[in-house]
C-alpha positions as CSV (number, residue, x, y, z in Angstrom):
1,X,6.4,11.5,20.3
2,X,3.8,9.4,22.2
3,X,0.6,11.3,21.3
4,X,-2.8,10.9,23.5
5,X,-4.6,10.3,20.4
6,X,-3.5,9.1,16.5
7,X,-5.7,10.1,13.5
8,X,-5.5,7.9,10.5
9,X,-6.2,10.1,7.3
10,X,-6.6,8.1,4.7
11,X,-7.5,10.2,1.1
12,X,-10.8,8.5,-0.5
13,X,-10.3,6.8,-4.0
14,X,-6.9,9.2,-3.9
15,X,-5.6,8.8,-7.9
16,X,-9.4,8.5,-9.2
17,X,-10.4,11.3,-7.4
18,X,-7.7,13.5,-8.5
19,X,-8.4,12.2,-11.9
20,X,-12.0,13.7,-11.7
21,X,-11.2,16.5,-10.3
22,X,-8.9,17.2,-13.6
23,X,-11.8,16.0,-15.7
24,X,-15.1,17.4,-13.7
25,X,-17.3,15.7,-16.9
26,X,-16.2,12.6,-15.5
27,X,-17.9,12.7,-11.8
28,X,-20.3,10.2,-11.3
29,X,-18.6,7.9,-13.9
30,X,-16.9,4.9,-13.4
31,X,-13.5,5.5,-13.8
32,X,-10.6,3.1,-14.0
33,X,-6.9,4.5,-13.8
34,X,-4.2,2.1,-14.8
35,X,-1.1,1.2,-17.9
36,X,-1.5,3.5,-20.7
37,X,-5.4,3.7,-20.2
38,X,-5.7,1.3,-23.0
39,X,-8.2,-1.6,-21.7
40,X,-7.1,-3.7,-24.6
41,X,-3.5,-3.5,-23.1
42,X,-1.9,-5.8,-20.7
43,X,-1.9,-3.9,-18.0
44,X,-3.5,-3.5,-14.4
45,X,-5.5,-1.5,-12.3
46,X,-4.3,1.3,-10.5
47,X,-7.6,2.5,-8.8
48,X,-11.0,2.7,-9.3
49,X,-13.9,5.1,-8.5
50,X,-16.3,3.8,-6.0
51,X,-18.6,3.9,-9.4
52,X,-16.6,1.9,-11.0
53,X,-15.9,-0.5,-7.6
54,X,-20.0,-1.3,-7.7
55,X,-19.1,-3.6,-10.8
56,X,-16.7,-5.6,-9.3
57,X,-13.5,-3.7,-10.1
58,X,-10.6,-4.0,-7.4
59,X,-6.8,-2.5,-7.5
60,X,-4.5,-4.8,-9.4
61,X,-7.1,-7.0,-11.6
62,X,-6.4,-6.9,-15.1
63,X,-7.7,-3.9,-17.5
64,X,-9.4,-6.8,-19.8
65,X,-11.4,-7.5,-17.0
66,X,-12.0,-4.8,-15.8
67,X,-13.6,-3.4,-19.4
68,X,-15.3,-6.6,-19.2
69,X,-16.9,-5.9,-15.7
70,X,-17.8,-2.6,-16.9
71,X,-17.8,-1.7,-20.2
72,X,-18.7,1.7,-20.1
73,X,-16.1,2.8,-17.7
74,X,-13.7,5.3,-18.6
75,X,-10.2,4.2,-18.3
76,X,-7.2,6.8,-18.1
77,X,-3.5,6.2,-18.0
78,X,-1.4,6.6,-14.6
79,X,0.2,9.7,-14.2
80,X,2.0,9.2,-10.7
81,X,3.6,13.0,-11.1
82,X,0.6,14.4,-11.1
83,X,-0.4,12.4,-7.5
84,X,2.5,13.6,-5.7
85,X,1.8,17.3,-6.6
86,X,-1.5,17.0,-5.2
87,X,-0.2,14.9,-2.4
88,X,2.0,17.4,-1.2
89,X,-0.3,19.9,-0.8
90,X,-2.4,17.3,1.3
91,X,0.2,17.2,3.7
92,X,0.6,21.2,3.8
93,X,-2.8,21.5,4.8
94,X,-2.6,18.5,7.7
95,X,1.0,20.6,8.6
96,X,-1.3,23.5,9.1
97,X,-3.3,22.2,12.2
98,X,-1.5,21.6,15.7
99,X,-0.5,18.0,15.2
100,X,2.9,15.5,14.4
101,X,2.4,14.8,10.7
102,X,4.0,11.2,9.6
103,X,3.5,10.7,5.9
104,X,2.9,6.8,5.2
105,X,2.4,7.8,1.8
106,X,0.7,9.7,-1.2
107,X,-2.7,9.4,0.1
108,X,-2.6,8.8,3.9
109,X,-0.7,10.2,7.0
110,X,-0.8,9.7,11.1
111,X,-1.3,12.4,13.1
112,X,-0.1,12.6,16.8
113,X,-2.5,15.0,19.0
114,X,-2.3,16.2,22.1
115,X,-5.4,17.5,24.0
116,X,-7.0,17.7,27.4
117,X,-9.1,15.1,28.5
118,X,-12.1,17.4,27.8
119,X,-11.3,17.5,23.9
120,X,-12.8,15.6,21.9
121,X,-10.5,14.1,19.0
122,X,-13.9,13.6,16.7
123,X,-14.3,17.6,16.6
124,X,-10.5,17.9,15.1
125,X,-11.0,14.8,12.5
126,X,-14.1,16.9,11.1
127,X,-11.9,20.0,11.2
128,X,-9.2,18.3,9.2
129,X,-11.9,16.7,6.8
130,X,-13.1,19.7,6.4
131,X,-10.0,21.8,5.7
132,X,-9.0,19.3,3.1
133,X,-11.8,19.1,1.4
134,X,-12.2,23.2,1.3
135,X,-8.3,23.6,0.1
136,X,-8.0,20.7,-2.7
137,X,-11.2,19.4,-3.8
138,X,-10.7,15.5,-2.1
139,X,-12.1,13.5,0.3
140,X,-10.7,12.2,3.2
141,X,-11.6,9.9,5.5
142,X,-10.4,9.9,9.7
143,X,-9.8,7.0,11.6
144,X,-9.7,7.8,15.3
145,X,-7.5,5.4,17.9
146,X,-5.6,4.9,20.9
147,X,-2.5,3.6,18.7
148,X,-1.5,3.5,15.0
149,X,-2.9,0.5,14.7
150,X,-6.6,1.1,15.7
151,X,-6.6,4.6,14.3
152,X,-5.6,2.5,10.8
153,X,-8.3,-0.1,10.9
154,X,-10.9,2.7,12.1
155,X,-10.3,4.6,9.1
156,X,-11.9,1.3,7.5
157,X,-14.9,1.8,9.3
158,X,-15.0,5.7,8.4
159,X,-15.0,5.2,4.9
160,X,-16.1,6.7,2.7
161,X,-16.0,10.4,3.9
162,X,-16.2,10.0,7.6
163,X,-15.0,9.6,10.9
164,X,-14.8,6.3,13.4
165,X,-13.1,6.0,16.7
166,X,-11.5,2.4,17.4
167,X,-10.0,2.3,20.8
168,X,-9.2,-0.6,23.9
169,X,-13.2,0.3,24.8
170,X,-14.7,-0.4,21.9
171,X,-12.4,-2.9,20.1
172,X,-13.3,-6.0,21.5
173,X,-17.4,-5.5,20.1
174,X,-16.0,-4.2,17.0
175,X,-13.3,-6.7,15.6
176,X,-13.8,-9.8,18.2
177,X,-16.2,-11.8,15.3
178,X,-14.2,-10.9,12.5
179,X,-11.6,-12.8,10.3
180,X,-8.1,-12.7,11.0
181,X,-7.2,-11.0,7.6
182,X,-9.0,-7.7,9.1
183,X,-6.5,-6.6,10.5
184,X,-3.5,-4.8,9.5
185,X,-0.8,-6.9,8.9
186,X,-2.2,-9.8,8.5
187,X,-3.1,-11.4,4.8
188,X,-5.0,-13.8,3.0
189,X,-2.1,-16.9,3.1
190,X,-1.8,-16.5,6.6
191,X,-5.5,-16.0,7.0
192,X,-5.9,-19.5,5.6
193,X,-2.6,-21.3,8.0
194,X,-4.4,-19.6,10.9
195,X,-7.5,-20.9,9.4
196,X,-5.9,-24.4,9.6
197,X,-5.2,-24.1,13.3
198,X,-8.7,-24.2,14.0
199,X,-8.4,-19.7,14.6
200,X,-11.1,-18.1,12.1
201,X,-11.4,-14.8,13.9
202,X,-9.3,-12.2,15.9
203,X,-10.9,-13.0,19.0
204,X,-9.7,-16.8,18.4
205,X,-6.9,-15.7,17.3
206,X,-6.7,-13.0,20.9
207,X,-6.9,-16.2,23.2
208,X,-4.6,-18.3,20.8
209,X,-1.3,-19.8,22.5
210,X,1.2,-18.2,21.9
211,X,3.8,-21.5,21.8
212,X,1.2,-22.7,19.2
213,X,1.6,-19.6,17.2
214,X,5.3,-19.5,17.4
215,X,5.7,-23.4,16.4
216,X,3.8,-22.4,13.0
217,X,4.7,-18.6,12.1
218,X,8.2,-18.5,13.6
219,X,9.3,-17.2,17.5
220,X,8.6,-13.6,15.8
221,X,5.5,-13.8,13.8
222,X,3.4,-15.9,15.6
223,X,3.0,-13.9,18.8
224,X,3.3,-10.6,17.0
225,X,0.1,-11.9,15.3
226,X,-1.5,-12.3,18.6
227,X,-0.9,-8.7,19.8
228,X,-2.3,-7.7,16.4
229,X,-5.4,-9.7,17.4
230,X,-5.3,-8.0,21.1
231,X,-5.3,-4.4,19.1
232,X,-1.7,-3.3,20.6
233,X,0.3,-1.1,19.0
234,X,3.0,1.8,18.3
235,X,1.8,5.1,19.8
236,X,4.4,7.2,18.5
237,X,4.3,9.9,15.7
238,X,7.2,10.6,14.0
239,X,7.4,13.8,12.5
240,X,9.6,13.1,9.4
241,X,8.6,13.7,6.0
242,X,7.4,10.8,3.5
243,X,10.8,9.0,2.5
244,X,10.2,6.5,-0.4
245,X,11.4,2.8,0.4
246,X,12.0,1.6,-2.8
247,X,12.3,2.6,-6.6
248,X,10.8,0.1,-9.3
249,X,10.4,-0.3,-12.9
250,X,8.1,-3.0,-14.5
251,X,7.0,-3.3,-17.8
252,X,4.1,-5.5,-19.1
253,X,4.5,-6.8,-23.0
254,X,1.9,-6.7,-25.4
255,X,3.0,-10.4,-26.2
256,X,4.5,-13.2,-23.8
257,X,8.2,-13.5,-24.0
258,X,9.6,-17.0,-24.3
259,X,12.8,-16.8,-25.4
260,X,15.6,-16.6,-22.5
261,X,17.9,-14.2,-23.7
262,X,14.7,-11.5,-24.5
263,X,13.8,-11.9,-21.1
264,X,17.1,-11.6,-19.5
265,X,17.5,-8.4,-21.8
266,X,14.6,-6.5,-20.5
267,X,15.6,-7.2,-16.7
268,X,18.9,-5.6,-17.2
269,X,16.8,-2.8,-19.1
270,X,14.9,-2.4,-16.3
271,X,17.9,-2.7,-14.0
272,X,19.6,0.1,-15.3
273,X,16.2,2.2,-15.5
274,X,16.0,1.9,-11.7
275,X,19.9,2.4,-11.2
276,X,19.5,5.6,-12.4
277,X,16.0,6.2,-10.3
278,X,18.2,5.3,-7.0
279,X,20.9,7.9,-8.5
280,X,18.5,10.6,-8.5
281,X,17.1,9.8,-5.2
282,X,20.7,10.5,-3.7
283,X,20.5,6.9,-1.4
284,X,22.2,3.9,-2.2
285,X,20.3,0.4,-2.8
286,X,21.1,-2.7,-0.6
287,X,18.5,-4.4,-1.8
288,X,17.2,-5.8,-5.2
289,X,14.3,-7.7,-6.1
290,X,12.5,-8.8,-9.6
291,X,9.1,-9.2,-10.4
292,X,8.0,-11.7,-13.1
293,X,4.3,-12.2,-14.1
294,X,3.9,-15.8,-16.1
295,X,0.9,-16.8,-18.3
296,X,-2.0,-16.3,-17.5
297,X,-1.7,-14.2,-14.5
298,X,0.6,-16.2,-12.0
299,X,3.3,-13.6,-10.1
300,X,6.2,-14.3,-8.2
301,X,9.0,-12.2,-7.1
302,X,12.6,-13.2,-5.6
303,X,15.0,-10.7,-4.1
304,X,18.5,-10.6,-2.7
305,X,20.9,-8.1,-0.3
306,X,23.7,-6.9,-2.1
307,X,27.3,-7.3,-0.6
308,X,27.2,-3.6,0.2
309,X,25.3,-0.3,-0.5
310,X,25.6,0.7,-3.9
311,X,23.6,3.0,-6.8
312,X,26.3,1.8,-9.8
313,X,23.8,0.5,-12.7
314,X,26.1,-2.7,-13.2
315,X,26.1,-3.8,-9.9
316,X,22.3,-3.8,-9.7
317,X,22.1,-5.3,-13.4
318,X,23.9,-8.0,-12.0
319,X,22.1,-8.5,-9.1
320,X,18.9,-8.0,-11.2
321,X,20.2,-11.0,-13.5
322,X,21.2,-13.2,-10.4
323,X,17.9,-13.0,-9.2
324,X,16.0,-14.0,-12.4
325,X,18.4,-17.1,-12.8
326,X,16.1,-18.0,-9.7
327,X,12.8,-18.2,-11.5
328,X,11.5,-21.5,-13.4
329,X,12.6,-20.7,-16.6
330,X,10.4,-22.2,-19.6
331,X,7.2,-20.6,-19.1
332,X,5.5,-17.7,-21.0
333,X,6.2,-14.0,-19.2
334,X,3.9,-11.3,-19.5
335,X,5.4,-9.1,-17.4
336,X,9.0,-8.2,-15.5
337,X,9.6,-5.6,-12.7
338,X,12.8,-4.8,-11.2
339,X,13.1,-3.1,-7.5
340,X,16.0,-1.6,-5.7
341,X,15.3,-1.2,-1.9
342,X,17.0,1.6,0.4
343,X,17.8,1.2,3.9
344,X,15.2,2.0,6.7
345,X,16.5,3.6,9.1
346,X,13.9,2.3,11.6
347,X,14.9,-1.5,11.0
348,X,17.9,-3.2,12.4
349,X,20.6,-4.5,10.4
């Protein structure tokens, strides 16, 4: 439903702070979730407390460096059962206020209100703050905006533990000056082309041509980068419950593999894992991708649509397997990952 104004909820330092609220003795601690908690592991970062964040320490960077950043951190293994349980009952307590709840995942959701124009949306965002704070022991914060795409970048501005509203009347002063990689949807990579074309800002990038933009990034990406950069975006909330995209296994090893046949081994390991995560999920796969970290730290993933929908663990072996034979084979691997992707209903064949 088009809603006259979207909320952003976005859980602070979600897996961290669930962490501490299992281990109170740990608040005020830099913590570090990620692997088996083992910093002398290969392994990466999960999250990170906003303690821990002060040295340095970002999602995805290595636990070496990380314990190398910050010594005296606490790190704790990943226990992703444990977040949906909690997450769950995040989304209970947004179900309980007069809103369209659409879960984007375990620690954030949209929510589509409907007021008179003598409401004030910032008076419901403290409510909802409130509540969740009251009922599970987390933070949250509330980005407040005109579409799903303001209320998401206000939530930026909100953080940590408050409330910011980002709307047509305000966006212009707020994100004109700033990079292009500010806003959602746009990345580092394409940060740098747009750099290239002379466009170092979203209000560059606003007033860019649009011919320009769709000689570079494609007839469909370059202007959709534009109307990123003009703040437009999808108004409607759809209230359907959180519906995972993908299911993935990847394993990092303790020593890099550089024999072939090892490495073609674990894939199909790791195929079959996930062939029997997509069984359990009840959807097919028509998608399937693999992950493969080289020495030292260089990723690069591949990924192919299968000939039809399937969850048989041979056919995505073999589709596992076919993609690998499209890596640069020869070089030391630290880790694989193997991903089978279900349809979205919202995309077009």
């Amino acid at each position: 439903m088009p809603a006259d104004w979207i909320l952003h909820v976005d859980l602070d330092q979600f897996i961290a702070a669930v962490e501490v609220a299992r281990h109170p003795e740990l608040r005020g601690c830099p913590v570090v979730v990620g692997g088996s908690g083992d910093p002398t592991e290969r392994a990466v970062v999960a999250t990170a407390s906003y303690e821990a964040r002060e040295f340095g320490i970002t999602s995805g960077m290595p636990l070496r460096t990380a314990a190398k950043r910050c010594p005296d951190a606490v790190f704790l293994p990943s226990d992703p059962p444990a977040y949906e349980e909690v997450s769950e009952r995040v989304m209970l307590v947004l179900r309980s206020f007069p809103v369209v709840v659409e879960v984007i995942g375990w620690d954030e959701a949209f929510l589509g209100v409907s007021c008179d124009a003598d409401e004030h949306p910032e008076a419901l965002a403290e409510d909802v703050r409130g509540k969740v704070l009251a009922e599970t022991g987390l933070s949250c914060s509330v980005g407040i905006g005109d579409n799903k795409l303001r209320a998401k970048l206000a939530t930026g501005f909100a953080k940590p533990a408050g409330v910011f509203r980002l709307t047509r009347d305000n966006w212009v002063e707020v994100m004109a000056h700033r990079p292009p990689d500010a806003l959602w949807g746009i990345g580092g990579r394409t940060a740098t082309k747009l750099g290239a074309l002379g466009i170092t800002s979203v209000g560059e990038l606003a007033r860019a041509d649009k011919a320009a933009l769709a000689e570079r990034f494609g007839p469909t990406m370059g202007p959709w980068f534009r109307l990123l950069a003009l703040g437009i975006g999808d108004k409607t909330v759809e209230a359907t419950p959180y519906v995972a995209r993908s299911r993935g296994r990847e394993l990092t090893f303790q020593r890099n593999l550089t024999d072939r046949s090892e490495i073609e081994e674990q894939v199909a390991t790791l195929a079959r894992r996930v062939a029997q995560d997509v069984r359990a999920e009840g959807r097919p796969a028509v998608r399937v991708g693999v992950k493969v970290r080289f020495a030292p730290f260089v990723t690069q993933t591949r990924s192919v649509t299968l000939p039809e929908p399937t969850a048989e663990a041979g056919d995505i072996e073999r589709a596992a397997l076919a993609v690998l034979s499209r890596f640069e084979h020869g070089r030391p691997v630290r880790l694989l990952g193997v991903r089978a992707e279900f349809h979205r209903p919202d995309t077009k064949d």
